[in-house]
ZADO-1210 file (C-alpha; in nm, 4 decimals, padded with zeros to 6 digits):
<atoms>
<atom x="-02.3122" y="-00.3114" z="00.5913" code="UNK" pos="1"/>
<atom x="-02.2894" y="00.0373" z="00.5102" code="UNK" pos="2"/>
<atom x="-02.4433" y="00.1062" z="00.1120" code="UNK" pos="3"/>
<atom x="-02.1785" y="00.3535" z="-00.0487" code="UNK" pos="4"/>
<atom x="-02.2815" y="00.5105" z="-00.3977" code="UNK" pos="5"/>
<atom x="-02.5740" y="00.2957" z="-00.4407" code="UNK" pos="6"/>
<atom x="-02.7360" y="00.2591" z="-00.7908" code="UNK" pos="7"/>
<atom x="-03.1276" y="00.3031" z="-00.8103" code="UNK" pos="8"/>
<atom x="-03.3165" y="00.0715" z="-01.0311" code="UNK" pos="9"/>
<atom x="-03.6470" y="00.2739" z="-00.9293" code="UNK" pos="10"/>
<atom x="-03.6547" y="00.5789" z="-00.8004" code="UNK" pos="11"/>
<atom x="-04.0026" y="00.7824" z="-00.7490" code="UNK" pos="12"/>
<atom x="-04.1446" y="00.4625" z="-00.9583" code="UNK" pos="13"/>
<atom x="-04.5814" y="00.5262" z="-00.8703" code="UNK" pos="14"/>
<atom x="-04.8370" y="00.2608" z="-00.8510" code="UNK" pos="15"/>
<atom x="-05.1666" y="00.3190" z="-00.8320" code="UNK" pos="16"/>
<atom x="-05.5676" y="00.1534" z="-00.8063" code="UNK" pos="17"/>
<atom x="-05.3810" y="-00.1589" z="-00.5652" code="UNK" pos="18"/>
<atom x="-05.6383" y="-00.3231" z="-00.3518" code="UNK" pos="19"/>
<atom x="-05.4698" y="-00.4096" z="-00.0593" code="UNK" pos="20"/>
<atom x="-05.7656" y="-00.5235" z="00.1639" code="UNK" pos="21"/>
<atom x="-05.6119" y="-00.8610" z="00.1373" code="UNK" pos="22"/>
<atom x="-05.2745" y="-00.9076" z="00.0849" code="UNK" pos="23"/>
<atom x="-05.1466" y="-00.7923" z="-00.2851" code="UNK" pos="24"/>
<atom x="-04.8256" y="-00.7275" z="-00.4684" code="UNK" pos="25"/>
<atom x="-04.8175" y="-00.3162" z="-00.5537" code="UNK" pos="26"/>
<atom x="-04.5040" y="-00.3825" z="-00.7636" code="UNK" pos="27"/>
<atom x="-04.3328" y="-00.6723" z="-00.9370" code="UNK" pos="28"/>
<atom x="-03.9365" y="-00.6301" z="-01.0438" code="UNK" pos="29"/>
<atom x="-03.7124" y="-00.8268" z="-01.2589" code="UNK" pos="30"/>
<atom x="-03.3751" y="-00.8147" z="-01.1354" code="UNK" pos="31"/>
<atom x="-03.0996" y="-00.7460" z="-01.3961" code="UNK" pos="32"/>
<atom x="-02.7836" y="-00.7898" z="-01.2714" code="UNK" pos="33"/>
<atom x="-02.6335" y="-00.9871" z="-00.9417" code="UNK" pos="34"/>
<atom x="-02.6400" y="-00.7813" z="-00.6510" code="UNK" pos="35"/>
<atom x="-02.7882" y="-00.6560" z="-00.3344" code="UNK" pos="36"/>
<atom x="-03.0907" y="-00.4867" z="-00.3330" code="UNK" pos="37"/>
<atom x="-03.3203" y="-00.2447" z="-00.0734" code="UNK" pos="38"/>
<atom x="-03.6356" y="-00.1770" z="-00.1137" code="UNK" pos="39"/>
<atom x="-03.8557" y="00.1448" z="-00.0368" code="UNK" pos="40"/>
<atom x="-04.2370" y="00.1435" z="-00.0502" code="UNK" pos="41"/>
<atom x="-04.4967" y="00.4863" z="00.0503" code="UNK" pos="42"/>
<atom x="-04.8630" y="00.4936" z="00.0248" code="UNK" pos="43"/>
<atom x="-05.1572" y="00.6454" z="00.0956" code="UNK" pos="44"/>
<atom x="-05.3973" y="00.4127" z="00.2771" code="UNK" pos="45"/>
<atom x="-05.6731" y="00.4496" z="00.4915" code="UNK" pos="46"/>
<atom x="-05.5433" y="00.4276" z="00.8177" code="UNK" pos="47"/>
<atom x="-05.6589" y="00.3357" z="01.1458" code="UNK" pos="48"/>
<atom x="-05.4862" y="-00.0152" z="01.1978" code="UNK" pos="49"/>
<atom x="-05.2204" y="-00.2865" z="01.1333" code="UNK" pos="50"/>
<atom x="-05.0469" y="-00.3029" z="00.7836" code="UNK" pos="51"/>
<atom x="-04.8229" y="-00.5996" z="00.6922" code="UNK" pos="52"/>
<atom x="-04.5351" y="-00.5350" z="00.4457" code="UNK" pos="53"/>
<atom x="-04.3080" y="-00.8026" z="00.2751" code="UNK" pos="54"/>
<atom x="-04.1061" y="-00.9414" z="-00.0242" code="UNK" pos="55"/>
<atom x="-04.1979" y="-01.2451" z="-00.2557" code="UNK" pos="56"/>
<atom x="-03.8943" y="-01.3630" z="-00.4168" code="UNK" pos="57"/>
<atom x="-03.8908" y="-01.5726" z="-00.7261" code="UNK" pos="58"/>
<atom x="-03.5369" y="-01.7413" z="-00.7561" code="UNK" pos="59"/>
<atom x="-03.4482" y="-01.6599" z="-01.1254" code="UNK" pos="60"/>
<atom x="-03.7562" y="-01.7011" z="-01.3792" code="UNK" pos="61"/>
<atom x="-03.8535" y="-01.9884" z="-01.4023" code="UNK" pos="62"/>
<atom x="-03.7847" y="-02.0843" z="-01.0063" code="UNK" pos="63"/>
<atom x="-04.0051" y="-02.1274" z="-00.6651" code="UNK" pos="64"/>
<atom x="-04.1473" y="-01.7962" z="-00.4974" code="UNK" pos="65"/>
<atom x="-04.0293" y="-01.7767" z="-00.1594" code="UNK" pos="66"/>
<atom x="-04.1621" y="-01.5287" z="00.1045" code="UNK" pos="67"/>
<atom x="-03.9042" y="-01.3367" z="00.2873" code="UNK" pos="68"/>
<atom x="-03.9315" y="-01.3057" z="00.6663" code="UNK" pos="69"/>
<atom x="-03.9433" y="-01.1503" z="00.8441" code="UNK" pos="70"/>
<atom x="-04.2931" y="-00.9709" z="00.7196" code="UNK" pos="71"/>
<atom x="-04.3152" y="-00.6217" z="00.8715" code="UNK" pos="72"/>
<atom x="-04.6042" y="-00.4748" z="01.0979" code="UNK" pos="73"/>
<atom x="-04.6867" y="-00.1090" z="01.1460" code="UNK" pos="74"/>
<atom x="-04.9785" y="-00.0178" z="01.2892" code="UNK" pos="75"/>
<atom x="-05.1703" y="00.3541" z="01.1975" code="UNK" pos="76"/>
<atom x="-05.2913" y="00.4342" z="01.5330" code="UNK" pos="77"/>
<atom x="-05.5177" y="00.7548" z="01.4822" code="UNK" pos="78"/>
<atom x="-05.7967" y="00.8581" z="01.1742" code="UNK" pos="79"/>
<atom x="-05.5835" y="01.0913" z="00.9762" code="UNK" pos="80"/>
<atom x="-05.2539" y="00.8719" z="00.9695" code="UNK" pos="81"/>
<atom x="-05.3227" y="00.7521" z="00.6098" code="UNK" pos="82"/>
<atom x="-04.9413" y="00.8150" z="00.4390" code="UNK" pos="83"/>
<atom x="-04.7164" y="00.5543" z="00.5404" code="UNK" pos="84"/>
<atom x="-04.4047" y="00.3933" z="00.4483" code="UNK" pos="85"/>
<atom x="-04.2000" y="00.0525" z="00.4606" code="UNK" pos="86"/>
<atom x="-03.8556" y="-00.0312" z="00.4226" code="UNK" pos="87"/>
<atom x="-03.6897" y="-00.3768" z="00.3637" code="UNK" pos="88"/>
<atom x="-03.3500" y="-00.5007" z="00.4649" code="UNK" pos="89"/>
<atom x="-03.0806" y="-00.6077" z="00.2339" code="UNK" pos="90"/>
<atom x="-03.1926" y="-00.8646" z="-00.0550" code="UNK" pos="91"/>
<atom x="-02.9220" y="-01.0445" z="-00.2244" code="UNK" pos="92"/>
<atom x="-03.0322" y="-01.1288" z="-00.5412" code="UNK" pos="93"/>
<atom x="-02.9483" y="-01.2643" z="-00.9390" code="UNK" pos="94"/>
<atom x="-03.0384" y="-01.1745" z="-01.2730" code="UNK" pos="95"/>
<atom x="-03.3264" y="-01.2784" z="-01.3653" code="UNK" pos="96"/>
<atom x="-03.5036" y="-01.3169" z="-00.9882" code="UNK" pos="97"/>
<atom x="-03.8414" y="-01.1201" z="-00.9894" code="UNK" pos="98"/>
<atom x="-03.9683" y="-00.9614" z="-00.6791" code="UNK" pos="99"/>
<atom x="-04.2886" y="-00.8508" z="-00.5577" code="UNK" pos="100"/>
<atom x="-04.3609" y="-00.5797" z="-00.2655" code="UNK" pos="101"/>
<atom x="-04.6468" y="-00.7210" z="-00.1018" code="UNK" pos="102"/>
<atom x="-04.8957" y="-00.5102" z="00.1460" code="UNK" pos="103"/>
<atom x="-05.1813" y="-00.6381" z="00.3380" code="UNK" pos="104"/>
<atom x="-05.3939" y="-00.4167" z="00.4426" code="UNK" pos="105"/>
<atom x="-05.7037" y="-00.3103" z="00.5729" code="UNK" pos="106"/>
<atom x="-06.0907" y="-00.3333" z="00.4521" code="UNK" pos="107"/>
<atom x="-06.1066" y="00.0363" z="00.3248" code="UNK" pos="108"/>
<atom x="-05.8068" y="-00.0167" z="00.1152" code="UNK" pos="109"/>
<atom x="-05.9332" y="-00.0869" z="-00.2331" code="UNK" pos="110"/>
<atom x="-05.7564" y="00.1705" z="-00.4495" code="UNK" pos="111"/>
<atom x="-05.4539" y="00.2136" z="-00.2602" code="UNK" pos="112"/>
<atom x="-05.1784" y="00.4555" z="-00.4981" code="UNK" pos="113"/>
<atom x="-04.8332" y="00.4750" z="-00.3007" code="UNK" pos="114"/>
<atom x="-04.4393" y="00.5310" z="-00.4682" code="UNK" pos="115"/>
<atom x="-04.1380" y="00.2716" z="-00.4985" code="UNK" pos="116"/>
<atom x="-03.8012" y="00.3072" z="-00.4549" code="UNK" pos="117"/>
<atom x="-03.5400" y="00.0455" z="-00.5409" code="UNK" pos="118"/>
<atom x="-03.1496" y="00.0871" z="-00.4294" code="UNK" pos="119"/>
<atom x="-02.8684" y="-00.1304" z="-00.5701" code="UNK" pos="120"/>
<atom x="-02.5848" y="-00.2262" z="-00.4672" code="UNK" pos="121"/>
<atom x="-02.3495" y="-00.4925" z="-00.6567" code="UNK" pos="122"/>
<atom x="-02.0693" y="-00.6810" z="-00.5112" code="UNK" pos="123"/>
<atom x="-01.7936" y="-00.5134" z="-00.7045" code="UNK" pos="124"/>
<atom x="-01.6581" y="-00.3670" z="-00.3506" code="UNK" pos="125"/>
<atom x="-01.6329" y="-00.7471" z="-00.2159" code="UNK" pos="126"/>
<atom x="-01.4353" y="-00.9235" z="-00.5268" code="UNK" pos="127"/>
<atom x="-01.0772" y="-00.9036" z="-00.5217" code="UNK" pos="128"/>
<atom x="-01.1211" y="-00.9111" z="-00.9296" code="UNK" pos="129"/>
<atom x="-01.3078" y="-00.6491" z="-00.9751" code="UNK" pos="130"/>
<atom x="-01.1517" y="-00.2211" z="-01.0269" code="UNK" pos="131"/>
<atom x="-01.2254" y="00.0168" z="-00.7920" code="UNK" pos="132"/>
<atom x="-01.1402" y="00.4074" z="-00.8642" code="UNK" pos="133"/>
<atom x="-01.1434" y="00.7515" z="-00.6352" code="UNK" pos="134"/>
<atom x="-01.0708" y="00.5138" z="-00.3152" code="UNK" pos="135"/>
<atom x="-00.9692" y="00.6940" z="00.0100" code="UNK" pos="136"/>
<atom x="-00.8658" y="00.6652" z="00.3562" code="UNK" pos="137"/>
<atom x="-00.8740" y="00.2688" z="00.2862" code="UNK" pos="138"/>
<atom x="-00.7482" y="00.0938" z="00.6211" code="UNK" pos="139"/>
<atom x="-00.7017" y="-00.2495" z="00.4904" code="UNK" pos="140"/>
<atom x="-00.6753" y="-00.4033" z="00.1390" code="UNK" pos="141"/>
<atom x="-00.5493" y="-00.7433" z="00.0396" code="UNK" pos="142"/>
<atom x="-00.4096" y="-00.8905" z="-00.2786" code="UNK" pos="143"/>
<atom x="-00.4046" y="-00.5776" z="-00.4661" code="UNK" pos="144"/>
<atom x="-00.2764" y="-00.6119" z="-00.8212" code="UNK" pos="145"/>
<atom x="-00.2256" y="-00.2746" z="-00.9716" code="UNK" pos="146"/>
<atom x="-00.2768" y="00.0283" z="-00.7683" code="UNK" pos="147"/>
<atom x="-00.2499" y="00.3807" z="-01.0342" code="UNK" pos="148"/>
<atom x="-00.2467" y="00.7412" z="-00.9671" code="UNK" pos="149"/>
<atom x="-00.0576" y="00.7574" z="-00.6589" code="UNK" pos="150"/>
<atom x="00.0422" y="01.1149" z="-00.6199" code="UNK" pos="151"/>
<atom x="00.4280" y="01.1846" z="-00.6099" code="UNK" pos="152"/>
<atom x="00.5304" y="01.2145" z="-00.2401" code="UNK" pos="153"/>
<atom x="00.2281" y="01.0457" z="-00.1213" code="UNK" pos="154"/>
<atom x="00.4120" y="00.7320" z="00.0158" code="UNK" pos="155"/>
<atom x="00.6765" y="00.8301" z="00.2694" code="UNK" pos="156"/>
<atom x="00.9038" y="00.6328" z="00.4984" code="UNK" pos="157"/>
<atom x="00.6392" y="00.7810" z="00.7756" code="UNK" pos="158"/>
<atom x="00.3804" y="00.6153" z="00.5994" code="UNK" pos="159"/>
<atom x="00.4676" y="00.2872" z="00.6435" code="UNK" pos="160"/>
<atom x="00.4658" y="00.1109" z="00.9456" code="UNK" pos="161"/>
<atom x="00.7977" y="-00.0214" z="01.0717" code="UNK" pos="162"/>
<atom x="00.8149" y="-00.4108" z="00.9661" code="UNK" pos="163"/>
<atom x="00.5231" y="-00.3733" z="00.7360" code="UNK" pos="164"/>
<atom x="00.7151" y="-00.4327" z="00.4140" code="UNK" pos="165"/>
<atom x="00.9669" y="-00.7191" z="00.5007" code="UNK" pos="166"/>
<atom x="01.2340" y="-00.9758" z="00.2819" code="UNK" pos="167"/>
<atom x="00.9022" y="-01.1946" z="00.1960" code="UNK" pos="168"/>
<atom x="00.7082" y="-00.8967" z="00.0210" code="UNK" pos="169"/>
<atom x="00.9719" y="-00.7809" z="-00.1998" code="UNK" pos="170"/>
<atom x="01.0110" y="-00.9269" z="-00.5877" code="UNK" pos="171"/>
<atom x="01.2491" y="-01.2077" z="-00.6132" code="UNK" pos="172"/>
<atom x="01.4950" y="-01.0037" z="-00.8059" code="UNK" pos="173"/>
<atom x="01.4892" y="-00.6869" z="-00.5296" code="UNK" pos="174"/>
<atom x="01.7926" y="-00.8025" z="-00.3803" code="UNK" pos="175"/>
<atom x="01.9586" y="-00.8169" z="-00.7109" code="UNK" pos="176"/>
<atom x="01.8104" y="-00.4786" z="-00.8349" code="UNK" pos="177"/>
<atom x="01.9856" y="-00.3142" z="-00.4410" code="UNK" pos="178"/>
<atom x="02.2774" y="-00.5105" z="-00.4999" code="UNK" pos="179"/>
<atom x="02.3622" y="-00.3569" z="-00.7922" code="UNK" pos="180"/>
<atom x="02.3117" y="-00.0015" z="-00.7215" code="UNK" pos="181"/>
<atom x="02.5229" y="-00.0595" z="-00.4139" code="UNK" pos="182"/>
<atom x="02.7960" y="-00.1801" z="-00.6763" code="UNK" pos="183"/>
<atom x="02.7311" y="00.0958" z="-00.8692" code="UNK" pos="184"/>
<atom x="02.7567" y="00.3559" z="-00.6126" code="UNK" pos="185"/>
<atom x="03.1238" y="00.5702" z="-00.6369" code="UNK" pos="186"/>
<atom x="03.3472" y="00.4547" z="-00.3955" code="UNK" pos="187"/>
<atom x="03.4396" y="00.8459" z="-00.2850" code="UNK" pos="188"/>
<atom x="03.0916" y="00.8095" z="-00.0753" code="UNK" pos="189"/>
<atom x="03.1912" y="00.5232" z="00.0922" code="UNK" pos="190"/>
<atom x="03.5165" y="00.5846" z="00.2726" code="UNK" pos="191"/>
<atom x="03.4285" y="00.5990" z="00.6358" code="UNK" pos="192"/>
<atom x="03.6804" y="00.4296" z="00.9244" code="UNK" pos="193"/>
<atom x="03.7073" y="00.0882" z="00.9052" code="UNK" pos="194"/>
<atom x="03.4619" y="00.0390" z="00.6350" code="UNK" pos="195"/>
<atom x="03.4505" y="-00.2015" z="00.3236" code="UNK" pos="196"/>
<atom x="03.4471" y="00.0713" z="00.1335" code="UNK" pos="197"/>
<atom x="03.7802" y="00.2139" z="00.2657" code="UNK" pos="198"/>
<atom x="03.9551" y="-00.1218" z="00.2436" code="UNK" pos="199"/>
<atom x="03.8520" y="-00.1703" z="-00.1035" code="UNK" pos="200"/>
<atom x="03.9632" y="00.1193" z="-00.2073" code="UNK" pos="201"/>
<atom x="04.2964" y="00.0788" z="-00.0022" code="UNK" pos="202"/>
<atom x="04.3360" y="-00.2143" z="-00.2096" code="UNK" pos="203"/>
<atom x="04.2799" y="-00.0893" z="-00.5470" code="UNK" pos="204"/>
<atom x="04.5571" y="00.1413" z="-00.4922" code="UNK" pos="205"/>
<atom x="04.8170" y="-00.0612" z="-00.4309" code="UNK" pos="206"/>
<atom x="05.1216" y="00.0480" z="-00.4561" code="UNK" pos="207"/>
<atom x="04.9660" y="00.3609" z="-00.6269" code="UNK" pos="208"/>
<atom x="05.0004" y="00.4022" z="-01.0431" code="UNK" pos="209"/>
<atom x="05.2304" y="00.7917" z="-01.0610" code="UNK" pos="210"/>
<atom x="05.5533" y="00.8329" z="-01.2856" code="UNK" pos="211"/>
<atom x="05.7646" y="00.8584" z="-00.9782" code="UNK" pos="212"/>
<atom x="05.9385" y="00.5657" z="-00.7828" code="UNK" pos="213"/>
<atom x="05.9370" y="00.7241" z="-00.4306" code="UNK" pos="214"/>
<atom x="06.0550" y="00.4705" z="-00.1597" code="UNK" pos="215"/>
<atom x="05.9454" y="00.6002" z="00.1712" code="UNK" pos="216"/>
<atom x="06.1005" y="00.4609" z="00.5363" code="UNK" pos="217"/>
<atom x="05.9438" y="00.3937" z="00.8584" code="UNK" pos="218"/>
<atom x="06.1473" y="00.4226" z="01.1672" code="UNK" pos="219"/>
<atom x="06.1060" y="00.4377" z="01.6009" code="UNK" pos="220"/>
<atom x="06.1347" y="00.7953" z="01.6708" code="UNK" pos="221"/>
<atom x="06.2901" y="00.6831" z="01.9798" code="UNK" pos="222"/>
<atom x="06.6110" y="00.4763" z="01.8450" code="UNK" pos="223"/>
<atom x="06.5663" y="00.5206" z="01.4979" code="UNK" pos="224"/>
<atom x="06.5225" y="00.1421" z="01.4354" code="UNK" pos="225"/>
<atom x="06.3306" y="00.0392" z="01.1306" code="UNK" pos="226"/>
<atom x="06.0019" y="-00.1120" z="01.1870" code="UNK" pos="227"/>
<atom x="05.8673" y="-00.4122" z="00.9610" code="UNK" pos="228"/>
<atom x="05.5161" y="-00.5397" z="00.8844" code="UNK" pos="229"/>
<atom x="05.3609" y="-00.1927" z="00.8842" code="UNK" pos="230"/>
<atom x="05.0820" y="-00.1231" z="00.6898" code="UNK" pos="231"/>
<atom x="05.1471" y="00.2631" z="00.5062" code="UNK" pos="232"/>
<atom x="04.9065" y="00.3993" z="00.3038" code="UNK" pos="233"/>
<atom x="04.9030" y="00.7451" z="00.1028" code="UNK" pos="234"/>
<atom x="04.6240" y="00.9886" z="00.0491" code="UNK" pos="235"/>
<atom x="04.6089" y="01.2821" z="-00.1931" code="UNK" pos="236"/>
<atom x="04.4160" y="01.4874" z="00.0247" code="UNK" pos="237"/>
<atom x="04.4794" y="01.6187" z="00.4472" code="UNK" pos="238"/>
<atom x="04.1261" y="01.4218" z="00.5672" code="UNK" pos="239"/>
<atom x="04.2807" y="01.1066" z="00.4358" code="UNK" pos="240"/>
<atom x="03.9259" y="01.0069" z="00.2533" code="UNK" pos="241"/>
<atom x="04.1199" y="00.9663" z="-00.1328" code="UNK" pos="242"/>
<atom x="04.3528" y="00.6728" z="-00.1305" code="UNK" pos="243"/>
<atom x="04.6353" y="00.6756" z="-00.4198" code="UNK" pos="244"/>
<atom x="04.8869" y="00.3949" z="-00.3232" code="UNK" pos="245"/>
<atom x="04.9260" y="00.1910" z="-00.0179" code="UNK" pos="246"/>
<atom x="05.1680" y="-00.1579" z="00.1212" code="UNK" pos="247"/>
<atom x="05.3201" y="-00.2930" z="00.3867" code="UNK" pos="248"/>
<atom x="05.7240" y="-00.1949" z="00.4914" code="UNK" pos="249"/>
<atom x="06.0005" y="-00.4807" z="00.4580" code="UNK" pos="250"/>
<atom x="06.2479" y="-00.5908" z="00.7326" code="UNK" pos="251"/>
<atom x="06.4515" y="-00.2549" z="00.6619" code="UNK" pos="252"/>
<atom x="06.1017" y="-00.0610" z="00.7158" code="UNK" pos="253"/>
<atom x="06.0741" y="00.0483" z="00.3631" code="UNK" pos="254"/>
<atom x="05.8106" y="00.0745" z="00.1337" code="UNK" pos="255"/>
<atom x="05.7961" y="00.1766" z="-00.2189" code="UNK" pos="256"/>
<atom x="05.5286" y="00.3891" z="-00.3816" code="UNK" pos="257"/>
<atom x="05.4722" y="00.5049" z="-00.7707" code="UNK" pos="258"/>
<atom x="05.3410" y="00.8474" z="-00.7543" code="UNK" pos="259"/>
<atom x="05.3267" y="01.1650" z="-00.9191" code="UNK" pos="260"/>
<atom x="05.5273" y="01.5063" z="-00.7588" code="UNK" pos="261"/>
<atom x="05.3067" y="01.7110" z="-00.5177" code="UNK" pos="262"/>
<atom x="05.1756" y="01.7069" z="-00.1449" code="UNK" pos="263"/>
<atom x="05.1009" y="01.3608" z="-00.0192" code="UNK" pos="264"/>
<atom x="04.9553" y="01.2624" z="00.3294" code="UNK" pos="265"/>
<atom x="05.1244" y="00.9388" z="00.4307" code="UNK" pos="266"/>
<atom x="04.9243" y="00.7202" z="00.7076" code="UNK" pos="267"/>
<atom x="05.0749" y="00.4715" z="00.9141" code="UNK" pos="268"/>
<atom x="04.9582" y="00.2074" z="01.1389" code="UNK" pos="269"/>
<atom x="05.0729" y="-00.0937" z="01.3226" code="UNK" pos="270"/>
<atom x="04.9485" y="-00.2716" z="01.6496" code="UNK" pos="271"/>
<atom x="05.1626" y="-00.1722" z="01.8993" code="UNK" pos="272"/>
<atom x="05.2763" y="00.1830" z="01.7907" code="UNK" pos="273"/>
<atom x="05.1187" y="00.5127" z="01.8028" code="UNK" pos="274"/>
<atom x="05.2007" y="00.7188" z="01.4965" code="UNK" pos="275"/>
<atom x="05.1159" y="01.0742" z="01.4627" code="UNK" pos="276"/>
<atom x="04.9071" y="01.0461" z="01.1071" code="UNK" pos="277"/>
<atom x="04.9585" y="01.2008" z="00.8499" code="UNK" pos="278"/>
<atom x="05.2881" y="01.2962" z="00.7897" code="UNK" pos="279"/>
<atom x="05.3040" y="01.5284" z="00.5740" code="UNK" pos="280"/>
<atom x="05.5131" y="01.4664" z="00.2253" code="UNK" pos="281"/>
<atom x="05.6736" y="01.6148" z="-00.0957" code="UNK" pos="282"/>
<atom x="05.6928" y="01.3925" z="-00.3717" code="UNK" pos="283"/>
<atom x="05.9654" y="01.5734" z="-00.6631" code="UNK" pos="284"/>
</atoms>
């Protein structure tokens, strides 16, 4: 478990006078808050042989010591070696809990001075309750409630992975909230062949709203004969994308529009029949 922005609780903190010729505590520490502690010790000794290094740890004040294994052995092999060091694994601890660095050493050790240094680390980074600021390059997080500060851009459609946000992650009401600016959207963007769009907007028009009652007639170019059931539709501009009236001709292949005088682009369509669209009007 890798210790990111630890706190120290003692740093550079000096003992000094310990006699370690049997086994002694060179520091005592009462914990403060819950967390995980690591603990430092260096001394000057007098060498030449095995030292023994471990923590006593009292569970809150009032509760049993407990030694915690496993103890560690380092051995100063030559005259001379006399500054030496120890360094315990993690400690998961609670307020209140005292601990004691314990060193047994050898006969010469009497008045043994030496340097402490104690690293914390709490367990804010493994509650799901808990803030956490200035977070990067974070490659999974779950049950995140607020997340600020996100800079503008910083979330792009190549961001996400492709089915990562699906129907079950979105608010109850997201459908609602995209329905509605679908609704919302003008039609005029929506007009592509054979759309909804289009035949909405067919629709709407009708039989189109202008001062002008202009009948217009469908017939075969071949014999002239009228043809029925046709569905006619008029546009107010040559790519046929603004609808203004539309309706189907009668038995006599009529239909009757209501528009205003100008250039109108009449469309025509029928299974069965190929029309040249549009045909090209004058309404006066």
């Amino acid at each position: 478990m890798a210790l990111t922005n630890p706190t120290f609780l003692a740093d550079g903190v000096t003992f000094a006078t310990k006699n370690i010729a049997t086994a002694a505590s060179v520091y005592e520490y009462t914990v403060a808050a819950d967390g995980i502690i690591y603990i430092s010790v260096a001394m000057t000794v007098a060498g030449n042989g095995d030292y023994i290094a471990y923590i006593t740890h009292k569970w809150l004040t009032a509760g049993s010591t407990y030694t915690v294994l496993p103890k560690t052995t380092g051995t100063s092999e030559a005259t001379g070696e006399t500054t030496i060091s120890f360094v315990s694994g993690a400690i998961i601890v609670k307020n209140t809990d005292v601990i004691n660095i314990m060193i047994d050493g050898l006969t010469g050790d009497t008045s043994v001075g030496g340097i402490v240094r104690i690293a914390y680390h709490n367990f804010s980074v493994f509650q799901s309750s808990d803030t956490v600021t200035n977070v990067t390059n974070v490659a999974t997080a779950a049950a995140v409630t607020t997340l600020n500060g996100i800079a503008n851009g910083a979330i792009t459609a190549a961001a996400i992975a492709t089915g990562a946000i699906d129907a079950d992650a979105l608010a109850t009401d997201a459908a609602d909230e995209i329905a509605d600016h679908v609704w919302d959207e003008a039609i005029a963007g929506h007009l592509g062949a054979g759309s909804t769009g289009l035949k909405l907007n067919t629709a709407a028009a009708a039989s189109g709203a202008g001062a002008i009652t202009w009948p217009y007639t469908l017939t075969s170019s071949v014999d002239a004969t009228p043809i029925a059931d046709a569905n006619v539709w008029v546009t107010s501009d040559l790519a046929g994308a603004v609808v203004i009236a539309s309706g189907t001709t009668n038995a006599l292949g009529v239909v009757t529009f209501y528009l205003d005088a100008g250039t109108v682009y009449i469309w025509r369509q029928k299974t069965g029949w190929d029309f040249t669209n549009p045909d090209t009007e004058v309404v006066s």
